[in-house]
PyMOL CGO cylinders between C-alpha atoms (Angstrom):
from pymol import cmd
from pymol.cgo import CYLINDER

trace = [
    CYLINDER, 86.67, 120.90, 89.51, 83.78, 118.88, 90.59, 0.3, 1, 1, 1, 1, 1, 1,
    CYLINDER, 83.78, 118.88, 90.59, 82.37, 115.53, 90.07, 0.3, 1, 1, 1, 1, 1, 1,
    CYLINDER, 82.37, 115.53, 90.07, 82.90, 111.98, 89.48, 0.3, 1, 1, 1, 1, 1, 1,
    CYLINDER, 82.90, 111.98, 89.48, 83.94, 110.18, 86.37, 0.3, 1, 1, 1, 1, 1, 1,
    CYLINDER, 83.94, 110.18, 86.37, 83.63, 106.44, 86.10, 0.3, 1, 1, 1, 1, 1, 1,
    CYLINDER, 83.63, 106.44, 86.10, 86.22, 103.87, 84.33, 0.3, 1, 1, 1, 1, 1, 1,
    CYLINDER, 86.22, 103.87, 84.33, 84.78, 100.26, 82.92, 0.3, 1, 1, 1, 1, 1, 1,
    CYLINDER, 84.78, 100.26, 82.92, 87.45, 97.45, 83.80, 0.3, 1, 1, 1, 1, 1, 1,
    CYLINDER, 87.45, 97.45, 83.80, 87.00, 97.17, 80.08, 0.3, 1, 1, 1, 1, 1, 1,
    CYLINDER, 87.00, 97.17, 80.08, 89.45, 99.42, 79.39, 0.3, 1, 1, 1, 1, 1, 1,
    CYLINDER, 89.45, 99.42, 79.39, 92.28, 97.17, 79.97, 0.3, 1, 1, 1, 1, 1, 1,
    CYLINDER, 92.28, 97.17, 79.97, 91.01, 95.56, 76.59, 0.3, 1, 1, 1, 1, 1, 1,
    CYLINDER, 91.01, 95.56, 76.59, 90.90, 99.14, 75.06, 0.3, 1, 1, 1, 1, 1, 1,
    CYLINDER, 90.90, 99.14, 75.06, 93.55, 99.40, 71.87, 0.3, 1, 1, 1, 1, 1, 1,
    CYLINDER, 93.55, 99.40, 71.87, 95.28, 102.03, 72.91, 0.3, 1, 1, 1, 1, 1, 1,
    CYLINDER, 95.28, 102.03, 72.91, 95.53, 100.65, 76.55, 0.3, 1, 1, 1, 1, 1, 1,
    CYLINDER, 95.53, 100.65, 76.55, 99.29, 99.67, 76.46, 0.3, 1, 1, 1, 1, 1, 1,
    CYLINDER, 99.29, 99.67, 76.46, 100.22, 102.84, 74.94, 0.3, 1, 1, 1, 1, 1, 1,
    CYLINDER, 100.22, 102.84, 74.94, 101.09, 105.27, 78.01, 0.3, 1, 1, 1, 1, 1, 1,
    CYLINDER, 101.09, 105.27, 78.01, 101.07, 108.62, 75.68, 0.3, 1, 1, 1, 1, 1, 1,
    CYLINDER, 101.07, 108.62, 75.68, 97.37, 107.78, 74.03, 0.3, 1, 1, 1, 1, 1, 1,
    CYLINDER, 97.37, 107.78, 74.03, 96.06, 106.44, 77.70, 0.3, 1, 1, 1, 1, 1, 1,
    CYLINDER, 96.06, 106.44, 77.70, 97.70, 109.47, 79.60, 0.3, 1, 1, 1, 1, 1, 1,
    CYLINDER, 97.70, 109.47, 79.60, 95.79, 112.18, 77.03, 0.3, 1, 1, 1, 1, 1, 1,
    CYLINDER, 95.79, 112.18, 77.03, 92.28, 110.28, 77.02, 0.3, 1, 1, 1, 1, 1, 1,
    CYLINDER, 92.28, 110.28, 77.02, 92.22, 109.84, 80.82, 0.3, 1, 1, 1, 1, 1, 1,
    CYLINDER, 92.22, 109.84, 80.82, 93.35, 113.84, 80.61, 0.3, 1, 1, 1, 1, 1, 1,
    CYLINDER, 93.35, 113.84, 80.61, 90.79, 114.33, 78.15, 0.3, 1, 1, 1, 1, 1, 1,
    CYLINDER, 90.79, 114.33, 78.15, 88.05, 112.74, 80.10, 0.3, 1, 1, 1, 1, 1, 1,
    CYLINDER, 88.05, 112.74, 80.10, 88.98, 114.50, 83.49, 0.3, 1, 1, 1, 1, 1, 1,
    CYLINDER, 88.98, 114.50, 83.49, 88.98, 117.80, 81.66, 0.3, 1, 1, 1, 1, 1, 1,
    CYLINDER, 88.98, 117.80, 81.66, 85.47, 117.44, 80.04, 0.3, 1, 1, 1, 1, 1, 1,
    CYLINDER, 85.47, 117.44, 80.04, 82.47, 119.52, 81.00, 0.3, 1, 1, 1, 1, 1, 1,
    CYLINDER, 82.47, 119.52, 81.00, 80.35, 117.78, 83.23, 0.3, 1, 1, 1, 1, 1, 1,
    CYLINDER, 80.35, 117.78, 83.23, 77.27, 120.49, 82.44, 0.3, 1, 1, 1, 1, 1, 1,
    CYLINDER, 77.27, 120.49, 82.44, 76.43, 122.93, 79.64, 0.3, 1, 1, 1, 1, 1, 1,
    CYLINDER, 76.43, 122.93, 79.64, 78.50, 126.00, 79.46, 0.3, 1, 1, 1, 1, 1, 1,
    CYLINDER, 78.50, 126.00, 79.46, 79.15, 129.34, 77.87, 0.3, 1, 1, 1, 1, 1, 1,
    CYLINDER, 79.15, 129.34, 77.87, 82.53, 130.35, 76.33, 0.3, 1, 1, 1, 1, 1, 1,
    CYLINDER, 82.53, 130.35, 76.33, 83.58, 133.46, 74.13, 0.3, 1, 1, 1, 1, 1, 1,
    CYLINDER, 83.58, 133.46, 74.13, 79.80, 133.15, 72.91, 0.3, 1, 1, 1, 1, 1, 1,
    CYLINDER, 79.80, 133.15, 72.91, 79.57, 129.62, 72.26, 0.3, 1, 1, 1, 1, 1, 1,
    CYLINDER, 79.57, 129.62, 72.26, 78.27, 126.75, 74.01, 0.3, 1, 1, 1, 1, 1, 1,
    CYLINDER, 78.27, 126.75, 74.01, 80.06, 124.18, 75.40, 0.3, 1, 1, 1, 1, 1, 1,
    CYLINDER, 80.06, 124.18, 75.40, 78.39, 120.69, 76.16, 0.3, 1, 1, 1, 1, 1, 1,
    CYLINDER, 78.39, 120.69, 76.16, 78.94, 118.05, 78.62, 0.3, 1, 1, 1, 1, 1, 1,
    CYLINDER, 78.94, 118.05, 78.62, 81.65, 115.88, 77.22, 0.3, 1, 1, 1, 1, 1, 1,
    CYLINDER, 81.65, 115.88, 77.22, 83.34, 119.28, 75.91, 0.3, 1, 1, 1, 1, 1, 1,
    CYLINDER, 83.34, 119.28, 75.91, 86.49, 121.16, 76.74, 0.3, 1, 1, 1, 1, 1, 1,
    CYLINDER, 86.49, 121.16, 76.74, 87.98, 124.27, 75.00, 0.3, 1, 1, 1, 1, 1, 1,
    CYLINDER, 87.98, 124.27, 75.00, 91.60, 123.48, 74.60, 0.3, 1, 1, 1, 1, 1, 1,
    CYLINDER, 91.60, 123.48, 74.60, 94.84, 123.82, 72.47, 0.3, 1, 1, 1, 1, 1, 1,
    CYLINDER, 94.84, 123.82, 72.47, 97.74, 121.57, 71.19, 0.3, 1, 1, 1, 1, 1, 1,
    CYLINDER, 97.74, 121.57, 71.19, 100.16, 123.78, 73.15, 0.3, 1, 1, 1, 1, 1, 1,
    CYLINDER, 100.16, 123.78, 73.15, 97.99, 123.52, 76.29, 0.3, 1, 1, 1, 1, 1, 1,
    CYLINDER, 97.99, 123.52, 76.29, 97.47, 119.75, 76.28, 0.3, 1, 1, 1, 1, 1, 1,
    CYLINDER, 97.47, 119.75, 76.28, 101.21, 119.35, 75.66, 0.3, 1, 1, 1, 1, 1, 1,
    CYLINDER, 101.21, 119.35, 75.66, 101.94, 121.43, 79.05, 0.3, 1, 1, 1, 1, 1, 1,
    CYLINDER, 101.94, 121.43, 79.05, 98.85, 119.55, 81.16, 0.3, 1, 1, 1, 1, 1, 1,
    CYLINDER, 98.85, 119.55, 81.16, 100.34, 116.55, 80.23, 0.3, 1, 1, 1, 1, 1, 1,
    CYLINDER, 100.34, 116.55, 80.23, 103.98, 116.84, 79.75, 0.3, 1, 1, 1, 1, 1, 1,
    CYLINDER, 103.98, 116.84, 79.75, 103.80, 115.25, 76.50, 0.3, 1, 1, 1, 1, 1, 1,
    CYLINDER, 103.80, 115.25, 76.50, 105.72, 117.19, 73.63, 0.3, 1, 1, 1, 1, 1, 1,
    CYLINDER, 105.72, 117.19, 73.63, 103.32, 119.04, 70.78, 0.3, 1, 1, 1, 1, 1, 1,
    CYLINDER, 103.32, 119.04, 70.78, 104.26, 116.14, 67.96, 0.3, 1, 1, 1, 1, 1, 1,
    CYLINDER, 104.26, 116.14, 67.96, 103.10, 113.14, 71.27, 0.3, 1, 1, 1, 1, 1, 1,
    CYLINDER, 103.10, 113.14, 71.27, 99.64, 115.41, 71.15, 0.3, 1, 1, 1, 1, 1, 1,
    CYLINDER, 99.64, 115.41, 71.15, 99.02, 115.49, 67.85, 0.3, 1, 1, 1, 1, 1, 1,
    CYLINDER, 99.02, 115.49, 67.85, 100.00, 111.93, 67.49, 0.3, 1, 1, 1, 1, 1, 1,
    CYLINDER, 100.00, 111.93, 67.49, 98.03, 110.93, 70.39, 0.3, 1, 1, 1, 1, 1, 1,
    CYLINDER, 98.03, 110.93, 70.39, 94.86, 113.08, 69.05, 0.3, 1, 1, 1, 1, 1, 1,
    CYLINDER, 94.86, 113.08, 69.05, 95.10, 111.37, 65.82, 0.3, 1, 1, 1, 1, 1, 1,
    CYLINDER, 95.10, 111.37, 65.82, 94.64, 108.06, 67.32, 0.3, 1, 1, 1, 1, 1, 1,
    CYLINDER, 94.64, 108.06, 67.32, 91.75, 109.02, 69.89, 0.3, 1, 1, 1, 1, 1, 1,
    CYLINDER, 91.75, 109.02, 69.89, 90.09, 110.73, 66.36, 0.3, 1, 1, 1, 1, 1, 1,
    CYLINDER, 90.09, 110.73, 66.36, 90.59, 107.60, 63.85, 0.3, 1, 1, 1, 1, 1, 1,
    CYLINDER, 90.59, 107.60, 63.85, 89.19, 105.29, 66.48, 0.3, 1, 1, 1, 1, 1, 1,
    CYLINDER, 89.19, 105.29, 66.48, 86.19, 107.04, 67.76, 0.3, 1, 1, 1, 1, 1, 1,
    CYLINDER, 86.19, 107.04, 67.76, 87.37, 107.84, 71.38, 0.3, 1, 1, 1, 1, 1, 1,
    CYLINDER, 87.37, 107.84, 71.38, 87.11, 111.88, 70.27, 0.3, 1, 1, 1, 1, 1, 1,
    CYLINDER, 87.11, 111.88, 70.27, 86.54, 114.51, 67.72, 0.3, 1, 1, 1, 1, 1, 1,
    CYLINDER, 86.54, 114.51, 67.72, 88.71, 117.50, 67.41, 0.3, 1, 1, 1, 1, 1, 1,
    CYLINDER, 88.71, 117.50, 67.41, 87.12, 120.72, 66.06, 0.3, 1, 1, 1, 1, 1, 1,
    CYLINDER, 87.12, 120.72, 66.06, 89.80, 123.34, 65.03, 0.3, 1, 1, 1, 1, 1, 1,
    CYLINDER, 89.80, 123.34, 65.03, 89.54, 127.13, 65.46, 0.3, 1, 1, 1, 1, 1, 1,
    CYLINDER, 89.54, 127.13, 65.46, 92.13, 129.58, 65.01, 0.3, 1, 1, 1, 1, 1, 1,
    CYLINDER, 92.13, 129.58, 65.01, 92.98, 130.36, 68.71, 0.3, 1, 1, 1, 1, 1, 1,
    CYLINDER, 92.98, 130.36, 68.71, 91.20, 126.88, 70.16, 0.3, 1, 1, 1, 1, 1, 1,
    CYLINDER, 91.20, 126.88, 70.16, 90.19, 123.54, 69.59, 0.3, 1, 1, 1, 1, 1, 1,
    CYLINDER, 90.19, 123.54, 69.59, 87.19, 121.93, 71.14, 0.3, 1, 1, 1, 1, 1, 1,
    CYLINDER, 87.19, 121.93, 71.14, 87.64, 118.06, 71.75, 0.3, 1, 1, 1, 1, 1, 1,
    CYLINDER, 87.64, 118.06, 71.75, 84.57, 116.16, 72.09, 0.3, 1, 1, 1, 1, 1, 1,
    CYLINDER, 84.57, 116.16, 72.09, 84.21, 112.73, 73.85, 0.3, 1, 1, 1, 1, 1, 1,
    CYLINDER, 84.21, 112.73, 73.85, 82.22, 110.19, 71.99, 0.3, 1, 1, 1, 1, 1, 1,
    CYLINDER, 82.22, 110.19, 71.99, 80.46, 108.29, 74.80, 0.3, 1, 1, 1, 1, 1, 1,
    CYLINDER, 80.46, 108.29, 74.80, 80.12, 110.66, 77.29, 0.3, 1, 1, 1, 1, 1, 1,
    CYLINDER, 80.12, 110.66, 77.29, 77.94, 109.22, 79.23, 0.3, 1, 1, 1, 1, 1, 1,
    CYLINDER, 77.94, 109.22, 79.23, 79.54, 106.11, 79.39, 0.3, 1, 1, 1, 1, 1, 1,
    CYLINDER, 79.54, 106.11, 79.39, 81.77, 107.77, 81.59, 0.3, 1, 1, 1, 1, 1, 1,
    CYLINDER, 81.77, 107.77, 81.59, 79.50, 109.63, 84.03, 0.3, 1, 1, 1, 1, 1, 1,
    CYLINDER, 79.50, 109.63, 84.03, 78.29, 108.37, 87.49, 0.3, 1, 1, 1, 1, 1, 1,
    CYLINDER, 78.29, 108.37, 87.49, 74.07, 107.26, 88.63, 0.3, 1, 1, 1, 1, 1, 1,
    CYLINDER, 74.07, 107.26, 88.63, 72.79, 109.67, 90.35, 0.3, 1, 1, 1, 1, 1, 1,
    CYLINDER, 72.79, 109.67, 90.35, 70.71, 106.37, 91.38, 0.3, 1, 1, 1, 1, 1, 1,
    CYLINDER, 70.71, 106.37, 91.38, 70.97, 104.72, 94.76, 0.3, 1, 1, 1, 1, 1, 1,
    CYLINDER, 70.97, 104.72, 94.76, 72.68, 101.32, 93.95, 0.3, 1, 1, 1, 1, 1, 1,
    CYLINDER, 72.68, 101.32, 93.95, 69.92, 98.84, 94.81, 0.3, 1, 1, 1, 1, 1, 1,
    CYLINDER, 69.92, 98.84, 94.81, 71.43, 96.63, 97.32, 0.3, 1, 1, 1, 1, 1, 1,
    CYLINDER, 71.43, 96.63, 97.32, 71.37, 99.34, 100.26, 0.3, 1, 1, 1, 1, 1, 1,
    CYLINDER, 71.37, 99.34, 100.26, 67.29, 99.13, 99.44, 0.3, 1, 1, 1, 1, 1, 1,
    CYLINDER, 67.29, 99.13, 99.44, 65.03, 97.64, 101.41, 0.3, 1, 1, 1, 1, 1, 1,
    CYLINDER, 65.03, 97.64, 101.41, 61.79, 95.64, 99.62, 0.3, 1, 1, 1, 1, 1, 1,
    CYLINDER, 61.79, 95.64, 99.62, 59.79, 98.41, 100.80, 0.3, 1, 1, 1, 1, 1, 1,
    CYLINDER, 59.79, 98.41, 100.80, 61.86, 101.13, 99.79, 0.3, 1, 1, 1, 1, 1, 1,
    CYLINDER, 61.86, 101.13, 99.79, 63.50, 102.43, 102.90, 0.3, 1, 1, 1, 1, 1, 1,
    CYLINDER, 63.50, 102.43, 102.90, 66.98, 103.20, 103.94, 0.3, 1, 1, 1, 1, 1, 1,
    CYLINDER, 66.98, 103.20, 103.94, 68.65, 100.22, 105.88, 0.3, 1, 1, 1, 1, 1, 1,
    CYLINDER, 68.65, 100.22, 105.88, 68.05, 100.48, 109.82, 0.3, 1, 1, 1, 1, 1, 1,
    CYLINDER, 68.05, 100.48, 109.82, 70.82, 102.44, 111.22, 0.3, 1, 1, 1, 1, 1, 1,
    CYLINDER, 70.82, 102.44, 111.22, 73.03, 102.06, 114.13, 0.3, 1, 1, 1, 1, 1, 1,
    CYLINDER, 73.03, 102.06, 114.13, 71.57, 104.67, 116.19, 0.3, 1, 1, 1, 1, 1, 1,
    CYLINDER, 71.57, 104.67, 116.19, 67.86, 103.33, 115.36, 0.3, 1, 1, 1, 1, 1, 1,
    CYLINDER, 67.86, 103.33, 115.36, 69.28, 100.03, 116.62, 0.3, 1, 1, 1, 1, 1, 1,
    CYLINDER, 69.28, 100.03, 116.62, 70.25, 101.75, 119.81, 0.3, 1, 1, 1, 1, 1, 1,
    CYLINDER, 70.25, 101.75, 119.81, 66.90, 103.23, 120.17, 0.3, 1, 1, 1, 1, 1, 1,
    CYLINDER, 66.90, 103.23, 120.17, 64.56, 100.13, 119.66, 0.3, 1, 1, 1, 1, 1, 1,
    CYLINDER, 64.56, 100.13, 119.66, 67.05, 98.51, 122.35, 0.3, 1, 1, 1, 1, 1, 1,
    CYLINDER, 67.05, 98.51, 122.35, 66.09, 101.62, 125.01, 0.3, 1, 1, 1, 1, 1, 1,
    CYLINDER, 66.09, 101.62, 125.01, 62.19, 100.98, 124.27, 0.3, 1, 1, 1, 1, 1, 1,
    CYLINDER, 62.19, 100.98, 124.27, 62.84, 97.20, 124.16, 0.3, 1, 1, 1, 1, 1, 1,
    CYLINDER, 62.84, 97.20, 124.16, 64.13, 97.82, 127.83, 0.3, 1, 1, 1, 1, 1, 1,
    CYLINDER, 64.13, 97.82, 127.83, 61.18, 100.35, 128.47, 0.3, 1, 1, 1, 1, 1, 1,
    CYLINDER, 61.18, 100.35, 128.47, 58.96, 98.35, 127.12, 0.3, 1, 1, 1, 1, 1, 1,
    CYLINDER, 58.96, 98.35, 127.12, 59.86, 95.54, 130.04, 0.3, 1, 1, 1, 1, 1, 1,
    CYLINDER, 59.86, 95.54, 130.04, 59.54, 97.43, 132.79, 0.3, 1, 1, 1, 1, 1, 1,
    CYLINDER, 59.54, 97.43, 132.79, 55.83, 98.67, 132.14, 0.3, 1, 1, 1, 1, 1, 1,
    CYLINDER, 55.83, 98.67, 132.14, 53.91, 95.21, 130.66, 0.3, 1, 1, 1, 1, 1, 1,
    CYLINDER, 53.91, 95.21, 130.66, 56.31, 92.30, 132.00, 0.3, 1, 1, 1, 1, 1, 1,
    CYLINDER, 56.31, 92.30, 132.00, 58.67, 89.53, 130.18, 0.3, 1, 1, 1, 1, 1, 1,
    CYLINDER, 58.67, 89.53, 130.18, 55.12, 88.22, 128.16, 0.3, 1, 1, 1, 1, 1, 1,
    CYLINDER, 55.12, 88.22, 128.16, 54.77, 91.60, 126.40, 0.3, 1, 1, 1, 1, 1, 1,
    CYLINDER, 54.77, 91.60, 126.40, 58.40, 92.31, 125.92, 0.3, 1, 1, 1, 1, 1, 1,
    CYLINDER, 58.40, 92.31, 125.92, 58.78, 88.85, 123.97, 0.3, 1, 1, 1, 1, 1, 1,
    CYLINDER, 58.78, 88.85, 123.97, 56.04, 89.90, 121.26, 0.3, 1, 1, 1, 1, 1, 1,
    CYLINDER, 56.04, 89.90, 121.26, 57.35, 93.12, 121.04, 0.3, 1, 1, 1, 1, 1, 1,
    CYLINDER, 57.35, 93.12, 121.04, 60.68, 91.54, 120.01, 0.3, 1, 1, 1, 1, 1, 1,
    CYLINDER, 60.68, 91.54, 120.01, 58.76, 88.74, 117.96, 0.3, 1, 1, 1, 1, 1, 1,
    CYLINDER, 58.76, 88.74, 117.96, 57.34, 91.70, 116.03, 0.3, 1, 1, 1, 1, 1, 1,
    CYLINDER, 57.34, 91.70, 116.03, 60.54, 93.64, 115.84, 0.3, 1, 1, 1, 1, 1, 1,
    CYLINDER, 60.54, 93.64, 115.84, 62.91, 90.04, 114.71, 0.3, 1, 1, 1, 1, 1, 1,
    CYLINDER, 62.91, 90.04, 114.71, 59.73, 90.38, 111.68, 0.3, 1, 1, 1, 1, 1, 1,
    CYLINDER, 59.73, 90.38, 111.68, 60.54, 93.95, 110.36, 0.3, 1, 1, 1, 1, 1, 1,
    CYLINDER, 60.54, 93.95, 110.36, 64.50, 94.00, 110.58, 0.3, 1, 1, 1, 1, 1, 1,
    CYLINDER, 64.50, 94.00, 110.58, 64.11, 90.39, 108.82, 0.3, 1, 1, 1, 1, 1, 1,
    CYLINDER, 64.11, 90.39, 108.82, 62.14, 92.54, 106.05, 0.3, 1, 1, 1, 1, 1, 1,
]
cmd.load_cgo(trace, "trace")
């Protein structure tokens, strides 16, 4: 399994929060979900999807059939999921699904204004070595501009 899902602290306000057997199969649910489109048996699965049974989910989770069922029932009435029956499967669908997935976006405060990645240690290290070099060849008058300019871009 690969991938990231992502939980709102909201969730603590969520109905069926304080109810461990209705928590423990959404958070199952939502950890079992395609994260891309897929092919099963001829049939297409979408992100947000999972091919399942009642008997399965009971095992996964260690929840007894009737706790499932139960469990489904409330997910179902409250929007959380829909359940689509087959004779050999069920496919559970999360409402929301997106909701749940991570940015592939850079989170804005490690951007600079002018779109670059933040200096890193090892450019640090280098600017000191040509600061040094830079001292040697045009004298203490040149080396202060230098840094004058420098103090200017990491302040940027």
């Amino acid at each position: 399994m690969e991938g990231f899902i992502k939980l709102n602290r909201k969730m603590l306000d969520w109905e069926w929060y304080d109810d461990i057997n209705t928590k423990t199969l959404f958070l199952h649910c939502l950890f079992k979900a395609n994260w891309r489109r897929k092919k099963w048996h001829g049939i297409v699965i979408e992100p947000g999807q999972f091919v399942t049974s009642i008997s399965h989910l009971s095992e996964e989770t260690h929840l007894s059939v009737r706790q499932v069922r139960t469990c489904l029932e409330h997910l179902e009435t409250t929007g959380e999921v829909t359940s689509k029956c087959q004779s050999k499967y069920r496919v559970i669908t999360i409402k929301n699904w997106d909701r749940y997935q991570t940015s592939d976006k850079q989170p804005t405060s490690n951007r600079q204004a002018t779109d670059k990645q933040p200096t890193t240690t090892e450019e640090r290290k280098e600017r000191k070595k040509e600061r040094k070099n830079t001292v040697s060849k045009f004298g203490d008058y040149q080396q202060r501009k230098y840094n004058y300019k420098n103090l200017e871009e990491d302040i940027k």
